[in-house]
C-alpha positions in Angstrom: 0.0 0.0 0.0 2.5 2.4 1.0 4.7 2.1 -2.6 1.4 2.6 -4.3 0.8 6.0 -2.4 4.2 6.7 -3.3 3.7 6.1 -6.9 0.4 8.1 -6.9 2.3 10.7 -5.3 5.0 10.9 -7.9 2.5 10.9 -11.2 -0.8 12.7 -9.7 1.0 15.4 -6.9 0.5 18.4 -8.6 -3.1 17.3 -9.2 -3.8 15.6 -5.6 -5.4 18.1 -2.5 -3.6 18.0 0.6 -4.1 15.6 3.0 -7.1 16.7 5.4 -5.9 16.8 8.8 -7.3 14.1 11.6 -10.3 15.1 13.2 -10.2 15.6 16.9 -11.4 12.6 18.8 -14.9 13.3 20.6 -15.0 14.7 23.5 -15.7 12.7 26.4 -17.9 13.2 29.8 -17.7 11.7 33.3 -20.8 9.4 33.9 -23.0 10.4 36.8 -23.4 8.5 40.0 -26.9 7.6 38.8 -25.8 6.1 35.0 -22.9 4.1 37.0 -25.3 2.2 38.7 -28.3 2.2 36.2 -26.2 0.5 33.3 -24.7 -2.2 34.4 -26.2 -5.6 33.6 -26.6 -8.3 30.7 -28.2 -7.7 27.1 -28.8 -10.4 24.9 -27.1 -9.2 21.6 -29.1 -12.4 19.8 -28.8 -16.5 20.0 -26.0 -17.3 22.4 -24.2 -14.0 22.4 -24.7 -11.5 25.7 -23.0 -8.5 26.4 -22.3 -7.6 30.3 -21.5 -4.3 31.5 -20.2 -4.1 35.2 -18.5 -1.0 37.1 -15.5 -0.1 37.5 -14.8 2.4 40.1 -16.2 5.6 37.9 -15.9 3.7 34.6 -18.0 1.2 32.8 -16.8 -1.8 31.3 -18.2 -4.0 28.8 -17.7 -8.1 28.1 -19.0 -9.8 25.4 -19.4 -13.8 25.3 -15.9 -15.1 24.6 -14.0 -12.1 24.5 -12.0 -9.5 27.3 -13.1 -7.3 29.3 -13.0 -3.2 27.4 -13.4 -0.2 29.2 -15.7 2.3 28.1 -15.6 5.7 27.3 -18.7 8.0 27.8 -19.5 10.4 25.0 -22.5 11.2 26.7 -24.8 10.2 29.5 -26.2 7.5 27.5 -24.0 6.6 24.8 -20.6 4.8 25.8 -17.9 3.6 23.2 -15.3 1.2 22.9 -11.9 2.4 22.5 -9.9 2.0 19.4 -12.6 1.8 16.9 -15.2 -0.5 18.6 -18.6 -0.3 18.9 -20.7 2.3 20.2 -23.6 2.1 22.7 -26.6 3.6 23.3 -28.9 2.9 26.3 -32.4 3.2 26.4 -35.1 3.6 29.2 -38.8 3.3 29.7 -40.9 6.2 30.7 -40.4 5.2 34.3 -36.5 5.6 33.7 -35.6 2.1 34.0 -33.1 0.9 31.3 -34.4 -1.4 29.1 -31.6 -2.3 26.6 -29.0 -1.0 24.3 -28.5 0.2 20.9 -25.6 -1.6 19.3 -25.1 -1.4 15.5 -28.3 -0.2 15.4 -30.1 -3.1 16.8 -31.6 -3.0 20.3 -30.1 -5.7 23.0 -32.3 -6.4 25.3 -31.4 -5.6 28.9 -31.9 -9.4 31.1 -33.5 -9.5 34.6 -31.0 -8.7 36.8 -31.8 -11.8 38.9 -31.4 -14.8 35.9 -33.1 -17.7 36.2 -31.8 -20.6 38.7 -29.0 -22.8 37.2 -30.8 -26.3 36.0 -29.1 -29.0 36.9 -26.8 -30.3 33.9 -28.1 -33.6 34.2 -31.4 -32.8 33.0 -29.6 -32.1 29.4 -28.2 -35.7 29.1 -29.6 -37.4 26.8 -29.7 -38.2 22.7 -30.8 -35.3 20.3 -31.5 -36.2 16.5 -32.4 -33.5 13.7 -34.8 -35.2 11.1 -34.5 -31.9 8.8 -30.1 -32.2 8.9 -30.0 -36.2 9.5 -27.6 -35.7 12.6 -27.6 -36.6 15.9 -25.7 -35.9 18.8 -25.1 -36.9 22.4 -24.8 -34.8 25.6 -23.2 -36.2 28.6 -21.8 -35.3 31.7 -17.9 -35.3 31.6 -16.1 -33.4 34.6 -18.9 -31.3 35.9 -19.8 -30.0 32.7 -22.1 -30.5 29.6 -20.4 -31.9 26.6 -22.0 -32.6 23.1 -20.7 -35.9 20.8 -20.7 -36.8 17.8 -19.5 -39.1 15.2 -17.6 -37.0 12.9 -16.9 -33.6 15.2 -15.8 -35.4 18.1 -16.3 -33.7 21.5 -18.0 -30.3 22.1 -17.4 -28.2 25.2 -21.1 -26.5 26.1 -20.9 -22.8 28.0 -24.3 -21.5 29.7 -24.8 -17.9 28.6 -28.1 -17.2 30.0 -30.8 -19.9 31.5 -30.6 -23.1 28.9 -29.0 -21.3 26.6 -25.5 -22.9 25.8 -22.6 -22.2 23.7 -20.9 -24.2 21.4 -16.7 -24.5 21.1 -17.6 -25.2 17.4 -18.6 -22.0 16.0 -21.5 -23.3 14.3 -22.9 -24.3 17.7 -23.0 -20.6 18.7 -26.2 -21.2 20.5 -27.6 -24.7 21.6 -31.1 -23.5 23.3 -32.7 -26.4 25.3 -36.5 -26.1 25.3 -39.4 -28.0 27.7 -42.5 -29.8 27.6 -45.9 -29.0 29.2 -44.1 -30.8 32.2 -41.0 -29.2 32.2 -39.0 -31.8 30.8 -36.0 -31.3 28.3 -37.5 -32.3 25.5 -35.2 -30.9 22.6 -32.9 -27.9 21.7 -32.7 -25.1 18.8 -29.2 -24.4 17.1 -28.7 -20.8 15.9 -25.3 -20.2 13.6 -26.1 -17.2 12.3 -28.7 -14.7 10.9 -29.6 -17.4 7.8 -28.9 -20.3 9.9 -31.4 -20.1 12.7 -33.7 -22.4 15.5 -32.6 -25.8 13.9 -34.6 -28.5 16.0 -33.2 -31.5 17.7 -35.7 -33.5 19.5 -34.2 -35.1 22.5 -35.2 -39.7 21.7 -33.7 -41.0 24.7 
């Protein structure tokens, strides 16, 4: 890139404008005692992916699934950024002031009840799952205190919980594995989402 510039400068620099100068970053604000301890919390960015923002002393910072922990910058009292060209985001409140989710991308992430639901207990999960639409089936166990997937041609697949029964895969086309329920509250299957095209594949759970 840079011998191309140099070319370009050589041939086209008496016809090239000058180089605009860098515009000055934007300015920042300290956040209020009252958005410190409004904002933090989880939001469900879609299918196994959740963003949690926690304090900091009198910063926010922000944790998406898989990845480290980024402190935030406030360009206002409701929109935050991550440094070094990361995303920006926007909170939003009810009429009663409560915050409800985020804008991120332009899409809204729900904000999660602050107190999530009660951990089931993995063994509920074992079982066999088969997906008449894809032909496959896998097998969830129990292996060292945590929920594995198997099968025959992927070998064995760590499972995360994200929120409630939904799971994450290690495979990144298990990005969520969603266990659902019967009538009775029994495991009784679980949806696969990959991506935005690839979404709520069904595995009924046989035995």
């Amino acid at each position: 890139t840079r011998a191309a510039q140099q070319v370009a400068d050589v041939f086209l620099g008496d016809r090239l404008a000058p180089v605009p100068p860098a515009p000055p970053p934007p300015a920042t604000v300290q956040l209020a005692e009252a958005q410190l301890a409004a904002y933090p919390g989880t939001y469900r960015l879609g299918p196994g992916q959740y963003a949690t923002v926690r304090r900091a002393g009198n910063a926010l910072t922000a944790q998406a699934s898989d990845e480290g922990v980024v402190e935030m910058v406030a360009r206002s009292d409701s929109e935050l950024v991550v440094p070094n060209s990361g995303p920006s985001l926007i909170f939003r409140r009810n009429a009663a002031g409560g915050v409800t989710g985020v804008m991120i991308r332009g899409r809204l992430a729900p904000r999660m009840p602050d107190q999530g639901p009660p951990p089931r207990a993995l063994a509920e999960y074992v079982g066999e799952y088969v997906s008449d639409e894809l032909q496959a089936t896998y097998r969830v166990e129990l292996a060292n205190d945590a929920l594995v997937m198997r099968h025959r041609r992927h070998g064995v697949i760590t499972l995360t919980r994200r929120w409630g029964e939904d799971f994450g895969g290690s495979l990144q086309f298990l990005r969520s594995v969603a266990f659902t329920r019967d009538r009775r509250g029994r495991v009784n299957g679980f949806l696969v989402n990959i991506d935005e095209r690839s979404r709520d594949v069904r595995f009924a759970k046989v035995r």
